[in-house]
Backbone atoms as SQL, in Angstrom:
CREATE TABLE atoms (id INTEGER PRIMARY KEY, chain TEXT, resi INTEGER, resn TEXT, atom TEXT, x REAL, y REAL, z REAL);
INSERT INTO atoms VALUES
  (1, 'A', 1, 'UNK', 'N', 212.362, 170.202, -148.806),
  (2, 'A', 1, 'UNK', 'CA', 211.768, 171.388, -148.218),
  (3, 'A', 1, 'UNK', 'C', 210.368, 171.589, -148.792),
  (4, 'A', 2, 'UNK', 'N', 209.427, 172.169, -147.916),
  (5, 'A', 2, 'UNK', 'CA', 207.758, 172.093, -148.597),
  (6, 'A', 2, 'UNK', 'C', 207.670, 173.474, -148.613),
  (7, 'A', 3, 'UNK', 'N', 207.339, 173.898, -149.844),
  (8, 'A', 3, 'UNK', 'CA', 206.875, 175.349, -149.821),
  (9, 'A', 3, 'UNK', 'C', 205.791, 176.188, -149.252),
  (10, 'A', 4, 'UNK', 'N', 205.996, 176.913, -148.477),
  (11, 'A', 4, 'UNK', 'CA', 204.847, 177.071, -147.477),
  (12, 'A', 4, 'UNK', 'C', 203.424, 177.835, -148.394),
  (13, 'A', 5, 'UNK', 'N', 202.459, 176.917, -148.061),
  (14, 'A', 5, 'UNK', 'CA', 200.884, 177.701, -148.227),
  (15, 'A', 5, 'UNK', 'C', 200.646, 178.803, -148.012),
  (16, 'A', 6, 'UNK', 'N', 199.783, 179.780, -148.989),
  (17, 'A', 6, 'UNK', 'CA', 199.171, 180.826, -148.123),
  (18, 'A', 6, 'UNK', 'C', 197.528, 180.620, -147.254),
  (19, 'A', 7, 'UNK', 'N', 197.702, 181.840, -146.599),
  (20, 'A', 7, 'UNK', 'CA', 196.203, 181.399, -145.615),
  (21, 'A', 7, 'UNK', 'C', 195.372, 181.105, -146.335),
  (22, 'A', 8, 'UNK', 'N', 194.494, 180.374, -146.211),
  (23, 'A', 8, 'UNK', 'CA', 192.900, 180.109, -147.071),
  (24, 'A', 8, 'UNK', 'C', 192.976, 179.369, -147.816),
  (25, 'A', 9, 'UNK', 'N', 194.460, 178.909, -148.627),
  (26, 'A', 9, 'UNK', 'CA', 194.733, 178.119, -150.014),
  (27, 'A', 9, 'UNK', 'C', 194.492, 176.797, -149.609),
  (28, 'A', 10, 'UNK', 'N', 193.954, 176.140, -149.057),
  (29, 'A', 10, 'UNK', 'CA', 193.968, 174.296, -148.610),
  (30, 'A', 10, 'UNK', 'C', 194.468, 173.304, -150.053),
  (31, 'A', 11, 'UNK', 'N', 194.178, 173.990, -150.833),
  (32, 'A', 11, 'UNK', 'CA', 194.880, 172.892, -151.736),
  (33, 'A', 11, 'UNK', 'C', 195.737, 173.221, -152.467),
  (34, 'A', 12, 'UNK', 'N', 196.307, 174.482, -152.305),
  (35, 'A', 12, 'UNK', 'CA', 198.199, 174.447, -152.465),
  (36, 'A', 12, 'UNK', 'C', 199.312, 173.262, -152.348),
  (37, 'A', 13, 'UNK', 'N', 199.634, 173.119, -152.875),
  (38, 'A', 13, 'UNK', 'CA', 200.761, 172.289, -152.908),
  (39, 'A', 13, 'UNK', 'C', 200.229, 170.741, -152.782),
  (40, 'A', 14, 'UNK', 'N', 199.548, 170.398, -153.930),
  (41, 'A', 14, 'UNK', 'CA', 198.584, 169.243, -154.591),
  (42, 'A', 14, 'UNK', 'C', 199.615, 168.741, -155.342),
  (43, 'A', 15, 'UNK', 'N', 199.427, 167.524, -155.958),
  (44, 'A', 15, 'UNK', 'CA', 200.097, 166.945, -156.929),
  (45, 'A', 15, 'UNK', 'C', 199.639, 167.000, -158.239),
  (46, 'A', 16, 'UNK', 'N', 200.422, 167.519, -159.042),
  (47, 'A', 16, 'UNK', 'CA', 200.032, 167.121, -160.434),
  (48, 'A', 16, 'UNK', 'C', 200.781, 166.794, -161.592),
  (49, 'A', 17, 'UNK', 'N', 200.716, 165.915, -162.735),
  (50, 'A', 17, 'UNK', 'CA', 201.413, 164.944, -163.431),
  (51, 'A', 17, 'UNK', 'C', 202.598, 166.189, -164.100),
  (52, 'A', 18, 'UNK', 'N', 203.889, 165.556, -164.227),
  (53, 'A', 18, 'UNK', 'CA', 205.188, 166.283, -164.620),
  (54, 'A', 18, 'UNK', 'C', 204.449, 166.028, -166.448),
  (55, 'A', 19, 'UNK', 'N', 204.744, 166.930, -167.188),
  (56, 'A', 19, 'UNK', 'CA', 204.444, 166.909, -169.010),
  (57, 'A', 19, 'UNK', 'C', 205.504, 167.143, -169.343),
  (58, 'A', 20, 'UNK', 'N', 204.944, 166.805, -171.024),
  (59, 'A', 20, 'UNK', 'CA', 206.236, 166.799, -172.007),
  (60, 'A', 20, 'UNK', 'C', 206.800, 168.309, -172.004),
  (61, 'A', 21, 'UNK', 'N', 205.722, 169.250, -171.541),
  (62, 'A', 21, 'UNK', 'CA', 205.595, 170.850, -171.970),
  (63, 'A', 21, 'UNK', 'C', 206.303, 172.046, -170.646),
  (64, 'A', 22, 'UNK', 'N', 206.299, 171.145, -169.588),
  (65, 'A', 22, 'UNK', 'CA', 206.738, 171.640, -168.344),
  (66, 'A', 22, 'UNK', 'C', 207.932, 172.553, -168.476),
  (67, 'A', 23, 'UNK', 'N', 208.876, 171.863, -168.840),
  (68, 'A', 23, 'UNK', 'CA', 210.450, 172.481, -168.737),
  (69, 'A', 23, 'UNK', 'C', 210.396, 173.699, -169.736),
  (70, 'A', 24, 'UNK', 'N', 210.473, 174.685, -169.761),
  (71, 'A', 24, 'UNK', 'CA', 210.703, 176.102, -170.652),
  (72, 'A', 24, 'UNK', 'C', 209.276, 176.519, -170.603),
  (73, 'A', 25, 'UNK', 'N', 208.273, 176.209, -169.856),
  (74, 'A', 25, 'UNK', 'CA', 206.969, 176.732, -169.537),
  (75, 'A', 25, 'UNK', 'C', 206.630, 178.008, -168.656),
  (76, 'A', 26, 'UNK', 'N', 205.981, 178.709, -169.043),
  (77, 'A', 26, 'UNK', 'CA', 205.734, 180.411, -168.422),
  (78, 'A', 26, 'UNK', 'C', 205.669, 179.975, -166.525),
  (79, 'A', 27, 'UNK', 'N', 204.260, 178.553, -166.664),
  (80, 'A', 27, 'UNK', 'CA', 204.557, 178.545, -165.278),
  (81, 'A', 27, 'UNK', 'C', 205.146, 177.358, -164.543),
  (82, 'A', 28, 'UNK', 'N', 206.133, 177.556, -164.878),
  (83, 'A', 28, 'UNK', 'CA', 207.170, 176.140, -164.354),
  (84, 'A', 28, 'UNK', 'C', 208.306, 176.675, -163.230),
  (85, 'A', 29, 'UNK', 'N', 208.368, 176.251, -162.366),
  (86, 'A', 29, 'UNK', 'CA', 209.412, 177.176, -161.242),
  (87, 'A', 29, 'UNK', 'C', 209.690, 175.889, -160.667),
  (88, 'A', 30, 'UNK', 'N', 211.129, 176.075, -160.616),
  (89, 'A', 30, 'UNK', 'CA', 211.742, 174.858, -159.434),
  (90, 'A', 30, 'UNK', 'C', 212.448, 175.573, -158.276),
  (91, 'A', 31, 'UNK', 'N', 212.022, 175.473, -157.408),
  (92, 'A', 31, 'UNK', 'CA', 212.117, 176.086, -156.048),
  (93, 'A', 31, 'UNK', 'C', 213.066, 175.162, -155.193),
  (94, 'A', 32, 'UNK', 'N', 214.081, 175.251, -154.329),
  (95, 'A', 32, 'UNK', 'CA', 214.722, 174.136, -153.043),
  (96, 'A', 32, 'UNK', 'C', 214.363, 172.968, -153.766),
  (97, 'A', 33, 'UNK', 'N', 214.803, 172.610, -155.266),
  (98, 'A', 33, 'UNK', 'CA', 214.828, 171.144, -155.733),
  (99, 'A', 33, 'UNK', 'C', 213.384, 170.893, -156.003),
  (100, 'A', 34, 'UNK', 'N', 212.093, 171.217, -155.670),
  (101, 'A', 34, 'UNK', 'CA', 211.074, 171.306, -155.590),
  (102, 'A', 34, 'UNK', 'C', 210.602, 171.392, -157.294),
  (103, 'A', 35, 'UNK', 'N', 209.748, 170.648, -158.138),
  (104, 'A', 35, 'UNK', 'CA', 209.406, 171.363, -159.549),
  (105, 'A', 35, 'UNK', 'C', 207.967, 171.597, -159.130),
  (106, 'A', 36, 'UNK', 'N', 207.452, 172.944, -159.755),
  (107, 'A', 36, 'UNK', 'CA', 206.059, 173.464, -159.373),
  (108, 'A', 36, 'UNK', 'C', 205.099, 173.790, -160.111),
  (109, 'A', 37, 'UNK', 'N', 204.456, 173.415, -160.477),
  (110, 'A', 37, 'UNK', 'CA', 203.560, 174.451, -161.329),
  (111, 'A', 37, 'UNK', 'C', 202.632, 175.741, -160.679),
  (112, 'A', 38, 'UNK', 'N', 202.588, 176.944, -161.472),
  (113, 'A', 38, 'UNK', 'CA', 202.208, 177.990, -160.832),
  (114, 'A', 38, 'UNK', 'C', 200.754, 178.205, -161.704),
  (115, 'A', 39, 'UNK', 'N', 199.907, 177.248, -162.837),
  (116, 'A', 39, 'UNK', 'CA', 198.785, 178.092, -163.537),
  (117, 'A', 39, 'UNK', 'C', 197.961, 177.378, -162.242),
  (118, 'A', 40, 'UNK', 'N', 197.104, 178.456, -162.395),
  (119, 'A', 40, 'UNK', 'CA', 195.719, 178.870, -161.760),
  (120, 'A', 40, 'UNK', 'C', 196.028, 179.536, -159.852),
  (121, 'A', 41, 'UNK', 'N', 195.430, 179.752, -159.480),
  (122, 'A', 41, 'UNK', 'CA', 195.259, 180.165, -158.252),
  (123, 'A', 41, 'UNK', 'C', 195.971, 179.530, -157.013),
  (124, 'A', 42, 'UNK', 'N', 196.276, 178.220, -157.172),
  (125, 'A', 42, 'UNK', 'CA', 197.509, 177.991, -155.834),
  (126, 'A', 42, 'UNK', 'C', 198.125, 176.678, -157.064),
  (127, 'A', 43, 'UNK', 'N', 199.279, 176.882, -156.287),
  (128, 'A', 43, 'UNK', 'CA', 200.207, 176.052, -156.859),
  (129, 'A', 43, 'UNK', 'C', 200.479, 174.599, -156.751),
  (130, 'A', 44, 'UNK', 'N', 200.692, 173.850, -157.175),
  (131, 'A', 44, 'UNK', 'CA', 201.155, 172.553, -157.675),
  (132, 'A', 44, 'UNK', 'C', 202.558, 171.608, -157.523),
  (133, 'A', 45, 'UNK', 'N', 202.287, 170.667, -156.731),
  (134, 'A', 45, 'UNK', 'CA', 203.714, 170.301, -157.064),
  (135, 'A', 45, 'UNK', 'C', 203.613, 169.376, -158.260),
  (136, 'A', 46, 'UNK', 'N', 205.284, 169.240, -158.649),
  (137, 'A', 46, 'UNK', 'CA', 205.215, 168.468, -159.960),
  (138, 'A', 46, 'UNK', 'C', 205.870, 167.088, -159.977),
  (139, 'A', 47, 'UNK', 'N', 204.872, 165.915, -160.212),
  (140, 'A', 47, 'UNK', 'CA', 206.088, 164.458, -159.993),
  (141, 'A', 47, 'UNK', 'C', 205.638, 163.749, -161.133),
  (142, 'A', 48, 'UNK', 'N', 206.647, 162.667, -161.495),
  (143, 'A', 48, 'UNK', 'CA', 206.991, 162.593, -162.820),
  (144, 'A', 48, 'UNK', 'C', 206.673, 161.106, -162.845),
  (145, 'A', 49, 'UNK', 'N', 205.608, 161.130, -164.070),
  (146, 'A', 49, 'UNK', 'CA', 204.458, 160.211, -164.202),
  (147, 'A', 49, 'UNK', 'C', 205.917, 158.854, -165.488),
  (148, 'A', 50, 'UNK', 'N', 204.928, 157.629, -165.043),
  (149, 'A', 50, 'UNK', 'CA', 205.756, 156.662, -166.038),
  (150, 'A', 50, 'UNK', 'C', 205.632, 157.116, -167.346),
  (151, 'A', 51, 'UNK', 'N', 204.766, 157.452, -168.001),
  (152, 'A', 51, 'UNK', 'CA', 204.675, 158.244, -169.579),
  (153, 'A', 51, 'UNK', 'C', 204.093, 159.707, -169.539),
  (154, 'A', 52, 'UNK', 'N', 204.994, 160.639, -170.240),
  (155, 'A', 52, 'UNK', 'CA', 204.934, 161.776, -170.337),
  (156, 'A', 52, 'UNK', 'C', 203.972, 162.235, -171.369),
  (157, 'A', 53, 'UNK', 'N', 203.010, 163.246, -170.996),
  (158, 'A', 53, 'UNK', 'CA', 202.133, 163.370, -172.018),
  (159, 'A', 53, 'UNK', 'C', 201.948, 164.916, -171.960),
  (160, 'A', 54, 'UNK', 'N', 201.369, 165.422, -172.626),
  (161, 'A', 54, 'UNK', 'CA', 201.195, 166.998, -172.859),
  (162, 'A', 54, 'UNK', 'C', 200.223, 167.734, -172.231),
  (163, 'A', 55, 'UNK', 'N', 200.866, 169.030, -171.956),
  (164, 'A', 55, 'UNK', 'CA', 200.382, 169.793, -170.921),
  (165, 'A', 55, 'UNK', 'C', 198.532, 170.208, -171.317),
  (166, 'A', 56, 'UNK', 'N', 197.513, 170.199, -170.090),
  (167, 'A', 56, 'UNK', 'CA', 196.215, 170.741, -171.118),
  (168, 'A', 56, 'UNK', 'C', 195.640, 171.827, -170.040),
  (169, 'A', 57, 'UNK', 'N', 196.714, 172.844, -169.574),
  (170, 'A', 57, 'UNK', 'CA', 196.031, 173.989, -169.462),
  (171, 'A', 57, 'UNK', 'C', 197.583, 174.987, -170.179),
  (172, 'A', 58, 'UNK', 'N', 198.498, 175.015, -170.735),
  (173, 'A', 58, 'UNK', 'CA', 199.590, 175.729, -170.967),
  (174, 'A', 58, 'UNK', 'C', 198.978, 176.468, -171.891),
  (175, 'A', 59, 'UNK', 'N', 197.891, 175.997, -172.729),
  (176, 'A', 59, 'UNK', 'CA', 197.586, 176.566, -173.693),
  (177, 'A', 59, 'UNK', 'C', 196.432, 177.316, -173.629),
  (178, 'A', 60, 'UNK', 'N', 196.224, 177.626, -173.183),
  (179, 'A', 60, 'UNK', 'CA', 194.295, 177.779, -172.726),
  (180, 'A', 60, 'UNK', 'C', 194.377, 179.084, -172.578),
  (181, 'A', 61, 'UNK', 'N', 193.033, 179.464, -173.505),
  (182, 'A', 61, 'UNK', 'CA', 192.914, 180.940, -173.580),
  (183, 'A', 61, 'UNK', 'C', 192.845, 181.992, -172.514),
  (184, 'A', 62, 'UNK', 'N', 192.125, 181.138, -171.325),
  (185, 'A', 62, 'UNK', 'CA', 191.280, 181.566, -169.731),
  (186, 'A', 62, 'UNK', 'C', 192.107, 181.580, -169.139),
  (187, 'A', 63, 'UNK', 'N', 193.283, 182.783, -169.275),
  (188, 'A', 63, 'UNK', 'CA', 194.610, 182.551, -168.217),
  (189, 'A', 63, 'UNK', 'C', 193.727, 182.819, -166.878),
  (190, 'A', 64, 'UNK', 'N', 194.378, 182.086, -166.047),
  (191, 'A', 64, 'UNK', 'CA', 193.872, 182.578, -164.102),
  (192, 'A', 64, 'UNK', 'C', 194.318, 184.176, -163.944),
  (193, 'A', 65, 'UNK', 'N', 192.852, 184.754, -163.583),
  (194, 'A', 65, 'UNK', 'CA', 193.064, 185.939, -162.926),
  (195, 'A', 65, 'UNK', 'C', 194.130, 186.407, -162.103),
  (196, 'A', 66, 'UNK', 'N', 194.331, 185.637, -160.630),
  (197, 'A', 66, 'UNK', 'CA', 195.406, 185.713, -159.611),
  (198, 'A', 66, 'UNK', 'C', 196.397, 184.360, -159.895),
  (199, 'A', 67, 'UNK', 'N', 197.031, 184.016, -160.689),
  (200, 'A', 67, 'UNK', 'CA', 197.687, 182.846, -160.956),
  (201, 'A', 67, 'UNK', 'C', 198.832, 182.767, -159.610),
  (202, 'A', 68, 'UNK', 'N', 198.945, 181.577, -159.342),
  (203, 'A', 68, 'UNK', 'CA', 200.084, 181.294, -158.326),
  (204, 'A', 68, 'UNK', 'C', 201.239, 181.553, -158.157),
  (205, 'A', 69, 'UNK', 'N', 201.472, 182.032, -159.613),
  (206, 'A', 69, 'UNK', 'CA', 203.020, 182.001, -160.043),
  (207, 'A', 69, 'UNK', 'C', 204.030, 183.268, -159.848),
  (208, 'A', 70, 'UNK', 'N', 202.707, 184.040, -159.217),
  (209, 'A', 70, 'UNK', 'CA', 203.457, 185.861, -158.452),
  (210, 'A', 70, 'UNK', 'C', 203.370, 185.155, -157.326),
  (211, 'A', 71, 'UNK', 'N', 203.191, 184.078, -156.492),
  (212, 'A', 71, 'UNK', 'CA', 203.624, 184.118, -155.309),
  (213, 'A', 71, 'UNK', 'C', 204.633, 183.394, -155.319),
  (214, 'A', 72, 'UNK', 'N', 205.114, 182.194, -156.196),
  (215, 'A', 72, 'UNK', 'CA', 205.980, 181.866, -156.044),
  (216, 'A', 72, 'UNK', 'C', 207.491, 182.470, -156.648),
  (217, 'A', 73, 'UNK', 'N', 207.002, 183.607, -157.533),
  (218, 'A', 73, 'UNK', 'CA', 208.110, 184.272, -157.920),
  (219, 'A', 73, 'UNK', 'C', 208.785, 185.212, -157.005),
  (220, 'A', 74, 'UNK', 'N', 207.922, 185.870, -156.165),
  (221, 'A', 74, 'UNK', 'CA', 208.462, 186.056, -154.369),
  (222, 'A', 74, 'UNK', 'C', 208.874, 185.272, -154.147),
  (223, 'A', 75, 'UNK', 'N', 208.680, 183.951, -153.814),
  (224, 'A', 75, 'UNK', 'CA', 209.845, 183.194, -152.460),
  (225, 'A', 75, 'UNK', 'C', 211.025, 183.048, -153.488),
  (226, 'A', 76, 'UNK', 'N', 211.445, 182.970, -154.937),
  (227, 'A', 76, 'UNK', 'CA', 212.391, 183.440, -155.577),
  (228, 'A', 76, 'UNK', 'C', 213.338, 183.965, -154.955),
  (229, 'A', 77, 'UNK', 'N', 212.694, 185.666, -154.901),
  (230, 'A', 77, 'UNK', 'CA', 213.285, 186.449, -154.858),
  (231, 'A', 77, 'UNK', 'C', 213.611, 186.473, -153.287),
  (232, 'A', 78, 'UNK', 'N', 213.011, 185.924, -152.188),
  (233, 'A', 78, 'UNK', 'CA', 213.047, 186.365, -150.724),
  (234, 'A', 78, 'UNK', 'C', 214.592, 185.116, -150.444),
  (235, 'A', 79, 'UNK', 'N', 214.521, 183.786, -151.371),
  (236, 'A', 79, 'UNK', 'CA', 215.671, 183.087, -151.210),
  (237, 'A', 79, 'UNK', 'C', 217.047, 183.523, -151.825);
């Protein structure tokens, strides 16, 4: 199942590398089997690279203003 975009977002639901840091992460959401990442402004899907290496925005002082991760915590709650 593909998690639907919001209007304007064109690069919602991008790929980006699965980390060592993912699993118990603020913005980590697995949706319909789906793993996601929610930092910054549209969301991420998550696929899982031959070597696992560590996350380099989990830590970062410059949290995202509108982070992705209130929209995907709605379709949460709407499923």
């Amino acid at each position: 199942m593909e998690i639907p975009k919001r209007f304007g977002m064109i690069w919602e639901g991008c790929y980006k590398n699965y980390t060592k840091d993912c699993l118990g992460c603020e913005w980590y959401r697995k949706i319909a089997k789906q793993e996601l990442c929610g930092w910054g402004v549209v969301f991420k899907y998550l696929i899982k690279p031959r070597k696992l290496r560590t996350c380099e925005v989990k830590n970062r002082k410059d949290k995202p203003k509108y982070p992705s991760i209130k929209y995907l915590d709605e379709l949460i709650k709407i499923k």
